[in-house]
C-alpha positions in Angstrom: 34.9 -151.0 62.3 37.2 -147.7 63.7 40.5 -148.4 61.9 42.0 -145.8 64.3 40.6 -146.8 66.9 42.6 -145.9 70.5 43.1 -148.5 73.0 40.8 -147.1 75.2 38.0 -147.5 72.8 39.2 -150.7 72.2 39.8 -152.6 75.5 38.2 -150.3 78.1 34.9 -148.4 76.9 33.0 -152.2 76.0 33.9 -153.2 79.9 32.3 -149.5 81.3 29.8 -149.8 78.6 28.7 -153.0 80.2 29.2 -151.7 83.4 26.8 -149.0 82.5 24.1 -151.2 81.2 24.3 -153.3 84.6 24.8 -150.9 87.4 21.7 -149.3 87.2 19.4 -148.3 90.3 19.2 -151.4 92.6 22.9 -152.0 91.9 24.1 -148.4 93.2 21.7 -148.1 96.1 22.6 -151.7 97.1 19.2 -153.3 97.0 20.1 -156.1 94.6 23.1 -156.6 96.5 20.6 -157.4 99.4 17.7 -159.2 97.5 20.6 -161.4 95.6 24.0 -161.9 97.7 23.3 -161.0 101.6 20.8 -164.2 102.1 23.9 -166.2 101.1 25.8 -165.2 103.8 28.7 -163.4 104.0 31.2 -165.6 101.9 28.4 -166.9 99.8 27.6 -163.3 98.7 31.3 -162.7 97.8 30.7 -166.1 95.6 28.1 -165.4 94.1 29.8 -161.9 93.1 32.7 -163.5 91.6 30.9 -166.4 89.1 28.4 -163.8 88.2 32.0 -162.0 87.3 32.8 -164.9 85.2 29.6 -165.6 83.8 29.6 -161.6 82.3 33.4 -161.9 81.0 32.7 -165.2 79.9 29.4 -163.8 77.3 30.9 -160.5 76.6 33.9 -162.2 75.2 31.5 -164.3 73.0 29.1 -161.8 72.1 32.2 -159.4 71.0 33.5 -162.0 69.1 30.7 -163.0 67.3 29.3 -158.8 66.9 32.7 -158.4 65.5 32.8 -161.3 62.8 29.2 -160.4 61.5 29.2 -156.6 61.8 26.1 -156.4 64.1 26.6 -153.1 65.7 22.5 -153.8 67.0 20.5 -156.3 68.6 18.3 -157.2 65.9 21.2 -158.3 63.6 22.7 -160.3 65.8 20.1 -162.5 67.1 19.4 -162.8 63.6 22.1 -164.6 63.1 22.3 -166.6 66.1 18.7 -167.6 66.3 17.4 -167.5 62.7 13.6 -166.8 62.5 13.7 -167.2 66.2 15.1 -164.2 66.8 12.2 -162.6 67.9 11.7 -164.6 70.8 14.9 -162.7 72.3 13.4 -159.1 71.7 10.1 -160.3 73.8 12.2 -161.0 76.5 14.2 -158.2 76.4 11.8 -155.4 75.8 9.9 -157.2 78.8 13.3 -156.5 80.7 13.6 -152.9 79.4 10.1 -151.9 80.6 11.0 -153.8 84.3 14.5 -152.1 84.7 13.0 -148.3 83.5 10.0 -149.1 86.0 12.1 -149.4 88.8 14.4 -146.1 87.9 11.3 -144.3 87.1 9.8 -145.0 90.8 14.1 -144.3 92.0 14.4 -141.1 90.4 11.5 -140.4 91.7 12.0 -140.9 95.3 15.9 -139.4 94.8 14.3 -136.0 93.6 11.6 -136.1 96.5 14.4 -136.8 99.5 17.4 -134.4 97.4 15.0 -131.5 96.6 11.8 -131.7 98.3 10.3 -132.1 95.0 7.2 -134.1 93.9 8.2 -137.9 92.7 7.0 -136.8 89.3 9.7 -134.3 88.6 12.1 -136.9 89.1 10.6 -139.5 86.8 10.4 -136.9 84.2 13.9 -135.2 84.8 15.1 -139.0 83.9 13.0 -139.5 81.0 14.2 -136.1 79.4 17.4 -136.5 80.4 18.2 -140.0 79.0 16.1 -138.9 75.6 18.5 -136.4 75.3 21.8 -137.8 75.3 20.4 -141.1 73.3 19.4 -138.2 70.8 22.7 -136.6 70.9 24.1 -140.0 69.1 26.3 -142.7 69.6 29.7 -140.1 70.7 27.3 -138.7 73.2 26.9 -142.0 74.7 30.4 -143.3 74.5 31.8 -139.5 76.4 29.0 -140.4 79.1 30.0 -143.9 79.2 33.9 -142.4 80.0 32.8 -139.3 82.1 30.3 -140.4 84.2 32.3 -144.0 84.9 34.6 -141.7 86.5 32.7 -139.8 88.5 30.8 -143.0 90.0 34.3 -144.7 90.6 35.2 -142.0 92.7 32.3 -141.6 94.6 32.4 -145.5 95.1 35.8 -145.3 96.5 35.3 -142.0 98.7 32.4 -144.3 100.2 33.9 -147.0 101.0 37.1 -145.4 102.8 34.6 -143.2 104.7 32.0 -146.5 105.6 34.9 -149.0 106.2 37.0 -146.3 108.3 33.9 -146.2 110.4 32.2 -149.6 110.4 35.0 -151.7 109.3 35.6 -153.7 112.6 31.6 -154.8 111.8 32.3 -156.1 108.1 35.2 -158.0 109.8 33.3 -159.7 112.5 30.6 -160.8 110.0 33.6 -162.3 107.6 35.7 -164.2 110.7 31.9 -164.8 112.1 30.9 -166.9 109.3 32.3 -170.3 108.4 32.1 -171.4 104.7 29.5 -170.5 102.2 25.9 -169.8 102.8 23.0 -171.3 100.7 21.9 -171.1 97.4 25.0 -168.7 96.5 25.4 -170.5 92.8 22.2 -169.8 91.9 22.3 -166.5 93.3 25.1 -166.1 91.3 23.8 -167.7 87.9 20.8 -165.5 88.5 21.8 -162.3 89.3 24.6 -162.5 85.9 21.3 -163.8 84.0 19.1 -161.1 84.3 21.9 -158.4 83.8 23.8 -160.4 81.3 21.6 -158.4 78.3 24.1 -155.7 78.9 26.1 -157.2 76.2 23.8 -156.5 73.5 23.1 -153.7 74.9 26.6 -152.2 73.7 26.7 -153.4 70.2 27.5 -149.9 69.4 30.8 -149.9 70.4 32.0 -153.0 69.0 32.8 -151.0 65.7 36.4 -150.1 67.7 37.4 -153.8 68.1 40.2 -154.6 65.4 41.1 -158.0 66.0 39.7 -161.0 67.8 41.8 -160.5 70.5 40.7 -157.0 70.8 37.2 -158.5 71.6 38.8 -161.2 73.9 40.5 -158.8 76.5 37.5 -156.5 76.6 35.0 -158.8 76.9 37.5 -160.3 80.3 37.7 -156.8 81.5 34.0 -156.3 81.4 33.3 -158.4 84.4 35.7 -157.2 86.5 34.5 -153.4 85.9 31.2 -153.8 86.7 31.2 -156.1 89.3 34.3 -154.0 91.2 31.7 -151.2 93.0 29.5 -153.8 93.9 32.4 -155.8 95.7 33.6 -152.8 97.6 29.6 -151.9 98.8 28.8 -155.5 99.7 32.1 -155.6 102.0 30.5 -152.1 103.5 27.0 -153.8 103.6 28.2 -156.3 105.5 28.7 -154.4 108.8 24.9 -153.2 109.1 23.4 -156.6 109.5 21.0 -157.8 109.7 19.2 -154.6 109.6 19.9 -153.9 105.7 19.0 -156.9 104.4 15.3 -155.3 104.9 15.8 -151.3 103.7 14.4 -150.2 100.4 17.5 -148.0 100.0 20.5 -150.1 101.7 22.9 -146.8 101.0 21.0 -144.4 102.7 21.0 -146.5 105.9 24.9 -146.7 106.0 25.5 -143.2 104.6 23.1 -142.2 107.1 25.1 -143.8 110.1 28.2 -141.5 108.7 26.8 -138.1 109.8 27.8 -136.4 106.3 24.9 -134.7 105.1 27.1 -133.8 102.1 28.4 -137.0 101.4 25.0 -138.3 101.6 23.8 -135.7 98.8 26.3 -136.4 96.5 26.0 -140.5 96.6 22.3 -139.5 95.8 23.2 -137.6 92.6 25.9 -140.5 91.4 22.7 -143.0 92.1 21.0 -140.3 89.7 23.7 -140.5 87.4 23.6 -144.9 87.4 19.9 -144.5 86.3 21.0 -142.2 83.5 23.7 -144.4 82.7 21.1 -147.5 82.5 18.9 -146.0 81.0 21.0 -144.4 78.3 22.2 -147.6 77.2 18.8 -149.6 76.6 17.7 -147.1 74.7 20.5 -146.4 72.9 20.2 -150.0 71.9 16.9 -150.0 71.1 17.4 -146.4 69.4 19.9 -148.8 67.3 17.7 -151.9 66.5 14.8 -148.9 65.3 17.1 -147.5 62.6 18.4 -150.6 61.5 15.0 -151.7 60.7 13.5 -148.2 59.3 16.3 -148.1 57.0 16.1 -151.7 55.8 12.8 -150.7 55.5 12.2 -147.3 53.8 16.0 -146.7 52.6 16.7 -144.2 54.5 17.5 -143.7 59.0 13.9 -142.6 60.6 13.9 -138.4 61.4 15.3 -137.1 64.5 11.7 -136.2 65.1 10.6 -139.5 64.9 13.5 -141.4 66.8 12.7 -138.7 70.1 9.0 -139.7 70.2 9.5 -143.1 70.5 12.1 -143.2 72.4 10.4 -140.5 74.7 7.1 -142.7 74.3 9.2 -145.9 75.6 10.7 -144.4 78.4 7.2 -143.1 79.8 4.9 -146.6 79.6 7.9 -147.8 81.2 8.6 -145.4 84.3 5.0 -144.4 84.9 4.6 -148.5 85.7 6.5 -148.0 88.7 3.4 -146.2 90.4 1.5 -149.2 91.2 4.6 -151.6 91.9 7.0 -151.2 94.7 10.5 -150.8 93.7 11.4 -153.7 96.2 8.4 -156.1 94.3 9.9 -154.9 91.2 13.4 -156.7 91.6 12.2 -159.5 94.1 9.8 -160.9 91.6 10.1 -159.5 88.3 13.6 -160.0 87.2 14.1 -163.6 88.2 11.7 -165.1 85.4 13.1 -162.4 83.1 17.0 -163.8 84.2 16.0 -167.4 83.0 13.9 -166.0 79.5 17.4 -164.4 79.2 19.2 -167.3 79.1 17.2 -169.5 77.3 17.1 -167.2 74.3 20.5 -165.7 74.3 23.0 -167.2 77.2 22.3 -171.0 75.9 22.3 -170.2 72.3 25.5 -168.2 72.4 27.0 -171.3 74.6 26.2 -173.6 72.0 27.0 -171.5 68.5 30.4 -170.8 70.7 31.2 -174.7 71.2 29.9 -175.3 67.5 32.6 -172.6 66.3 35.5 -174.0 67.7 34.7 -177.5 67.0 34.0 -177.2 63.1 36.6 -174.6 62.5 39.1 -174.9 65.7 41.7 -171.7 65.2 39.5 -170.3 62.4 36.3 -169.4 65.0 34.0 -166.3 65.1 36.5 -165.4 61.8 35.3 -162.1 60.8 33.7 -161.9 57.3 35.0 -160.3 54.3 36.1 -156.2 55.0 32.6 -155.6 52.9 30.3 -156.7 55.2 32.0 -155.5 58.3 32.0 -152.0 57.7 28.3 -151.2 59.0 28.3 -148.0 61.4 
């Protein structure tokens, strides 16, 4: 725990931490937007936004809460506790995840490079792989400055978009809203699905729970967390919106409205901040698997693993992962592969969590997810 601690690091870094885990490629270019909330409808898709919201603020304020009492600052420690001896069955479900989300930003980053540059696809997937080796390397103050910087920058770029797309094409988001009467189908389970298979994002950024000094430190950044990362994709869906039904179909959604702008420039630089989401992603799985490694080696041995040793598996990771992305489509990728990945999610962390949560606060009402002694909370 950071006894000094500001109260940026405390309320705002775990929400664009999560943010960071979550955004990702098909998030910034819009395709999960398509894939999860366009066949809703209109309304539906704004629905399905919000309880997926709720569902993150909901489990990052119980995953903080319980990090926090037991000093898990890693994965590995905290399913031990929540699962027992089961808690391997989260890590198979998660790594699963890991190698389907750096699949699809391998086969991104590739494409990016190849339309930004003119480059082969393999200089992208590479460029990302060194890159996010790099600043996971760097260590965890690395990560927490790109966590602050690069939120920035994407927030910005966000907003420049959608005052340039909603200038344009705003009349055709409108029509599509008054157009529409109520809610489409399936938008709750949309919505349950698309927070299930992103919800790992909140063990993903153990590493920053060392700043929270209180339980109501973890309360108010675990409520901000949804609202932050689900914010960009509300102001792209509401731009999305105006290019049906055409977009529900595209590969890259963004391209086809940036496109319709006439700003080359504009056009280059949403490219680079969908660079930079990948990055971000990417940064964070492996900085939380970077995490649950040297937990274990130093259980272990007695001592962290070498920097040597860390930046070969990490590196080694990261390439099974992205070089899959050359026999699956990026489209496949998200369609098929994350659903039964959402639901292993939520079986071994979402339900669990639900449960130890309501067990808490019935056996020990105002003295829940209590923090243990200062001894066994002081794990960096």
């Amino acid at each position: 725990m950071t006894a000094t601690a500001s109260r940026f690091q405390r309320f705002l870094l775990p929400g664009l931490a999560f943010k960071s885990a979550v955004i990702g490629g098909g998030y910034a270019t819009g395709r999960e937007l398509a894939e999860f909330f366009l066949p809703s409808g209109p309304w539906g898709g704004l629905a399905a936004m919000l309880l997926s919201m709720l569902i993150w603020s909901v489990i990052c304020i119980l995953t903080f809460l319980l990090a926090r009492a037991i000093g898990a600052n890693d994965y590995r420690s905290f399913f031990r506790h929540l699962l027992g001896r089961g808690w391997w069955t989260f890590e198979v479900a998660y790594l699963a995840l890991i190698v389907v989300v750096l699949a699809v930003f391998g086969a991104a980053a590739g494409e990016l490079a190849a339309t930004m540059f003119g480059s082969p696809r393999i200089i992208g997937t590479l460029a990302l792989v060194t890159v996010v080796t790099a600043i996971v390397h760097a260590g965890t103050q690395a990560v927490e400055r790109m966590f602050k910087w690069m939120s920035a920058f994407m927030y910005l770029v966000y907003a420049i978009a959608a005052c340039l797309i909603l200038s344009r094409f705003g009349s055709g988001s409108m029509a599509q809203l008054s157009g529409t009467d109520g809610l489409g189908p399936g938008w709750v389970l949309n919505g349950v699905t698309y927070a299930g298979y992103n919800i790992f994002g909140a063990v993903s950024i153990l590493l920053v729970v060392r700043h929270l000094l209180h339980r109501r430190d973890a309360v108010i950044a675990g409520a901000l967390a949804g609202p932050l990362a689900i914010l960009p994709a509300i102001v792209f869906y509401l731009c999305m919106i105006a290019f049906l039904p055409e977009i529900a179909d595209a590969p890259l959604p963004s391209d086809l409205m940036l496109g319709q702008l006439g700003l080359p420039w504009f056009q280059w630089l949403f490219r680079l901040m969908i660079m930079v989401a990948l990055v971000e992603t990417g940064v964070t799985l492996m900085a939380s698997v970077d995490g649950r490694i040297g937990a274990n080696w130093k259980e272990r041995t007695g001592a962290p693993p070498a920097p040597g040793i860390r930046v070969a598996l990490i590196a080694a990771l990261l390439l099974v992962a992205v070089f899959l992305a050359d026999a699956i489509g990026l489209v496949a990728l998200i369609a098929q592969g994350y659903r039964v990945l959402a639901y292993a999610i939520l079986a071994t962390y979402v339900m669990p969590l639900l449960a130890y949560a309501l067990w808490q606060f019935w056996s020990r009402r105002g003295q829940a997810f209590q923090a243990q002694p200062p001894q066994a909370n002081t794990r960096n």
